[in-house]
N, C-alpha and C positions, 0 to 999 in steps of 0.2 A: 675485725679481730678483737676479741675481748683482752687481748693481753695490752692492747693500746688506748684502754680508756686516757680520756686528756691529752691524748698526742694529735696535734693538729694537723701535723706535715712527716707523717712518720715515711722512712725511706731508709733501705738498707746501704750501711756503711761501705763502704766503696774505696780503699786505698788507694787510687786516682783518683777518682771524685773531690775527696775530701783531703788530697795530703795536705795540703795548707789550712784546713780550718783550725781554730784554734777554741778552746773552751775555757770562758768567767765562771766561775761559784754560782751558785744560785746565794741569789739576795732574800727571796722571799718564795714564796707556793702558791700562789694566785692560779696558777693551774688548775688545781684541786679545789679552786673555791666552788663551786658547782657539782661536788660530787657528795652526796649525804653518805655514801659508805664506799670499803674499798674492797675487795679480795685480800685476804689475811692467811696465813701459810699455819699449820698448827702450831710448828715451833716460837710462833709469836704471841701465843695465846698467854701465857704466864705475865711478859710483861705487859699485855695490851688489858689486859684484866685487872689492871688495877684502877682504871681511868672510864676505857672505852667498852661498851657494852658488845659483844662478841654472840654473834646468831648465824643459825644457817640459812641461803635463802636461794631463792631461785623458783621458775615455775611451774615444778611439781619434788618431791622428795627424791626423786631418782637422779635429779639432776642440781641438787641444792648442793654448794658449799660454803666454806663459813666467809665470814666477814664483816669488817669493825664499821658496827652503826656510828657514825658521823652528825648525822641531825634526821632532826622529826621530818621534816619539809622538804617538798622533790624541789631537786640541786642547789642542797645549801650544806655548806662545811660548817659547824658550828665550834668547830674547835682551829679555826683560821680568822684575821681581824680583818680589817680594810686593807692594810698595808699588806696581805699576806702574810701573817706571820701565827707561824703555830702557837697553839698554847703552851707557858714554859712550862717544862716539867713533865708533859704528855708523848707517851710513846709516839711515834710517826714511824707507820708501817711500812717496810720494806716495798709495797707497790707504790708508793706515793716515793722514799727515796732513791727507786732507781734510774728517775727521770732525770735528762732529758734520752736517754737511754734505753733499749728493751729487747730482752731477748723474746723472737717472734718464730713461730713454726712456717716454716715454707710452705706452700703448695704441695700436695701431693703431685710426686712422680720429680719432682724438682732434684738436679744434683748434689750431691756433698749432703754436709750434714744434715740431720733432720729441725735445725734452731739453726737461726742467722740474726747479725746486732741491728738494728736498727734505729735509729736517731729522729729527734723531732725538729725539724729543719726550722718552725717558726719559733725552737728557744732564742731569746731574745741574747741569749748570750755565747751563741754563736758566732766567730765571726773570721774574717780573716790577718788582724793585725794585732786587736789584745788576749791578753789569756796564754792559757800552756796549752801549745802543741798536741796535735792527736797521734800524728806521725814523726818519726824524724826524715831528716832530709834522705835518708837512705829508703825510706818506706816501713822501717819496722816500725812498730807501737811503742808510744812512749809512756811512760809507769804510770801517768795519768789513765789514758787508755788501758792499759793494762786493769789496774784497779778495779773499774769501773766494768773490765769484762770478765772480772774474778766474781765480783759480786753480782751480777746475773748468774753469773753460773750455778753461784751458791743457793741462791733464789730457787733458779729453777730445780736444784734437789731438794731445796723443802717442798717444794708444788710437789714433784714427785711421789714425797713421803705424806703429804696430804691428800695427794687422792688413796694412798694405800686406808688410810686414817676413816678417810669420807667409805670406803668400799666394808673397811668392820663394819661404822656403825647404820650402815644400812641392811648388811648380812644379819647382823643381830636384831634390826628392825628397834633400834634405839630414838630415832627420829621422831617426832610427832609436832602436830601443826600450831604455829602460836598467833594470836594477831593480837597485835599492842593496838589500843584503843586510851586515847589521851584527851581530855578535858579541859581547854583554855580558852577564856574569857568568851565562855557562849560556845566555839566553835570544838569540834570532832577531830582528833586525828587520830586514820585509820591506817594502821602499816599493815602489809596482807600480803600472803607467802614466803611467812619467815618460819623457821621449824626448830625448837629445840629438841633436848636429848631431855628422855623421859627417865624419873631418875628411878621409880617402880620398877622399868622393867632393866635399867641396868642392874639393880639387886639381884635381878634373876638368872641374870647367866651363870653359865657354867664356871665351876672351879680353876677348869685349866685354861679357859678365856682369860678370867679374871686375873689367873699368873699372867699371863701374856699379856695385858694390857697394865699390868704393873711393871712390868719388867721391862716391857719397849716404850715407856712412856705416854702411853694411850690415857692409862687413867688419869695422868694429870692434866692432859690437854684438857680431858672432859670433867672435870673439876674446874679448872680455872674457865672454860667456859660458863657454868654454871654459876659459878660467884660473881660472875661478870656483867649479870642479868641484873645484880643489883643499881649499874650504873644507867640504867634508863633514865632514870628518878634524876640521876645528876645530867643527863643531857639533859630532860626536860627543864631542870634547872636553867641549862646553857640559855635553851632556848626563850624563856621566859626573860632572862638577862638583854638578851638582844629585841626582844619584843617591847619592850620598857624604851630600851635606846629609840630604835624605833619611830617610839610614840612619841619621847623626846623631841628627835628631832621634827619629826612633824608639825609639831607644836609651836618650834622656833618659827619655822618656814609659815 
């Protein structure tokens, strides 16, 4: 399931299973250290735009959606340290903070709802003696739980409103194909089926499109995606930061 990237022991929530578990904070994202980018919902385009460079991808246009480039390098977070810890002052996208938690589509033909909660059994901070409660001793959800199942919820109506998002700008045929090609010390990096929005033939549509995507919020996502392109420059930054360290310690050893 794609809606479980980083969950290692993902397994659905069970109010007998689990009444005595209990849930610690997360200390740190070590999780996510291994993931160069994430699924990104539109309505996070505005503030992921000011930091993280925002693209569509996948492998073909039919099936591409967006999501915040991370790093140059296959499975590496460039905006996480050693200790796990994000960088201060950078958005951290709704897919990264609904762990250790997720809402997951059942099987076809499965009862009840069409989403059930799911948990990552190997969070370290699971357990059954510290932390708050998932249940109370009666079986209802405690307002931690509860929280925590409010905001998947919410999650998954911007998915929702993002595939509406993702269905315009392929109707309009807005998409076209980009591959970022980057130059560090001698070596090539080739990023390949990623796709922006072409900003030509956004000019060209129609009048009463162009209401409609001003008026629902369209155009801004696809602006702030757009301005967002500038921050390649500052990951490759990231990355050449850590490539130094690096060499650094290299050097010590």
């Amino acid at each position: 399931m794609a809606e479980v990237l980083f969950y290692e022991r993902p397994v659905p929530l069970n109010r007998t299973a689990h009444k005595d578990l209990r849930i610690k904070g997360l200390t740190n994202l070590k999780f996510a250290h291994s993931v160069h980018s994430v699924p990104l919902t539109c309505t996070e385009f505005p503030v992921t735009a000011r930091d993280i460079p925002i693209l569509f991808a996948g492998p073909d246009m039919a099936s591409a959606g967006p999501m915040a480039l991370l790093g140059l390098r296959q499975s590496e977070n460039l905006f996480l340290d050693n200790e796990g810890q994000w960088a201060q002052g950078i958005y951290i996208p709704a897919f990264v903070r609904r762990y250790p938690f997720v809402l997951a589509e059942k099987p076809a033909g499965t009862e009840g709802d069409d989403f059930t909660v799911f948990l990552d059994e190997a969070y370290e901070g699971f357990n059954d003696n510290d932390g708050e409660r998932l249940f109370k001793e009666d079986g209802s959800e405690t307002d931690v739980l509860k929280n925590a199942v409010n905001f998947l919820g919410e999650f998954q109506q911007h998915v929702a409103r993002t595939r509406q998002f993702m269905e315009d700008l392929k109707k309009y045929d807005l998409l076209e194909p980009r591959n970022i090609r980057l130059e560090r010390n001698g070596n090539v990096l080739n990023l390949n089926g990623l796709f922006v929005i072409n900003e030509e033939k956004l000019r060209k549509i129609d009048a009463e499109t162009a209401h409609r995507f001003l008026t629902d919020g369209t155009m801004g996502w696809i602006y702030a995606h757009l301005l967002s392109l500038q921050n390649i420059d500052r990951v490759s930054q990231r990355l050449a930061q850590r490539e130094e360290t690096e060499a650094a310690n290299q050097t010590k050893n």
